[in-house]
VMD Tcl script that draws the C-alpha trace (Angstrom):
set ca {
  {116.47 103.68 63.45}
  {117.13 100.45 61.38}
  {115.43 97.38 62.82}
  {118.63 95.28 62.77}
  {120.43 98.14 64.84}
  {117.60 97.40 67.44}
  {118.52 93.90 67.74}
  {122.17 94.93 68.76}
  {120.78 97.08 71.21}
  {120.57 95.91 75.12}
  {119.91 98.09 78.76}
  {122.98 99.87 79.98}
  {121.74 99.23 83.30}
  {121.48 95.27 83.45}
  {122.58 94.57 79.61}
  {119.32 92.50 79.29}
  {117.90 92.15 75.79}
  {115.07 94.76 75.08}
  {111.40 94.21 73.77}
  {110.37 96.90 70.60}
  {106.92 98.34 70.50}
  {106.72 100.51 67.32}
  {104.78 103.87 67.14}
  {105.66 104.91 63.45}
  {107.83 103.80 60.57}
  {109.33 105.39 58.12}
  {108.30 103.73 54.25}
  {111.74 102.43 54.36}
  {110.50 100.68 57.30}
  {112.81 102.41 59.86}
  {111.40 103.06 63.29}
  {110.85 106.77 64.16}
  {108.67 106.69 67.14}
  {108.57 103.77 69.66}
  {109.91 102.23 73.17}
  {112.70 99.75 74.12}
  {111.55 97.93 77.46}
  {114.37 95.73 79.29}
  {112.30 92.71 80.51}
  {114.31 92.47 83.90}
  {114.69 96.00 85.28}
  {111.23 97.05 83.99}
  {112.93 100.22 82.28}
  {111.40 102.23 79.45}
  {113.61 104.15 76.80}
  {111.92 105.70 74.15}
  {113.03 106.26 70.46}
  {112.50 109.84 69.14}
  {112.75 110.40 66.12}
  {114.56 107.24 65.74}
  {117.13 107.85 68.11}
  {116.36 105.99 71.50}
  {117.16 107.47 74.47}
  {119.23 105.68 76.36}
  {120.73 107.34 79.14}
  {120.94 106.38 82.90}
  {118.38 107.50 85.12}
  {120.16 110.73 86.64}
  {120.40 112.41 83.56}
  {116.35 111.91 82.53}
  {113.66 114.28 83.23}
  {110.82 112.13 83.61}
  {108.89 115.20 83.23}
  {110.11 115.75 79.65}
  {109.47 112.45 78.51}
  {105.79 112.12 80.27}
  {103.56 113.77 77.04}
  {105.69 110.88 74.94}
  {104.32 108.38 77.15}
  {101.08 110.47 77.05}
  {100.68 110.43 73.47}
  {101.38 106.60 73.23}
  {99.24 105.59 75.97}
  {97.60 103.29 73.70}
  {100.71 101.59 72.67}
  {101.65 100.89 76.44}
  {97.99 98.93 76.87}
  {97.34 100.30 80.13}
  {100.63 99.57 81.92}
  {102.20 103.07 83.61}
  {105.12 104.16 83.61}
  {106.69 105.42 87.27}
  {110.69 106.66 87.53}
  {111.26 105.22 83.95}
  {109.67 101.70 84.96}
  {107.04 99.91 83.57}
  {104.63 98.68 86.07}
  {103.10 96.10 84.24}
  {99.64 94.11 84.86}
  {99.74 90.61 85.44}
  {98.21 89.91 81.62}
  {101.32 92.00 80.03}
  {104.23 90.05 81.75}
  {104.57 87.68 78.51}
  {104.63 90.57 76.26}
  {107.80 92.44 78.31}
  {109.73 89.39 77.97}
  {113.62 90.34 77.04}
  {113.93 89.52 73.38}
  {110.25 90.15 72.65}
  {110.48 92.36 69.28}
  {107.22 92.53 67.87}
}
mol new
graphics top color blue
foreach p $ca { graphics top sphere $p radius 0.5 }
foreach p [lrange $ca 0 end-1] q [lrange $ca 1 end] { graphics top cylinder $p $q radius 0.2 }
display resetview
């Protein structure tokens, strides 16, 4: 997924702007693995082989996306993820800011 196709991107539950943590780039520089987090609902969509997933609650399985989250525990900095929510710590609430691509 281009990074300017991110920026056009918002949650289809609250159409808040999204924050971008990367997992892995292409060498074109397109994200392949990552997560979209909506600073005002708390949601988490990840991006799979650079195609996020995007889709409302009811039609998730957290259960299929839990060894994503698994595998990029480190990339979540010890916030967990409960019903496709971030629960954040008080030290990450700057960082899930809407608009916060980094």
């Amino acid at each position: 997924m281009r990074y300017e196709t991110i920026k056009k991107l918002c949650c289809p539950i609250d159409k808040e702007d999204l924050a971008l943590t990367t997992v892995t780039k292409d060498t074109d520089g397109n994200i392949l693995q990552g997560f979209l987090t909506c600073g005002k609902c708390q949601r988490i969509y990840p991006i799979v082989q650079g195609i996020p997933i995007m889709s409302p609650d009811e039609y998730r399985e957290f259960r299929l996306e839990q060894p994503l989250l698994d595998k990029w525990k480190k990339h979540l900095k010890g916030r967990v993820v409960e019903n496709f929510r971030v629960i954040s710590h008080n030290s990450d609430k700057q960082e899930l800011k809407p608009g916060n691509i980094k």
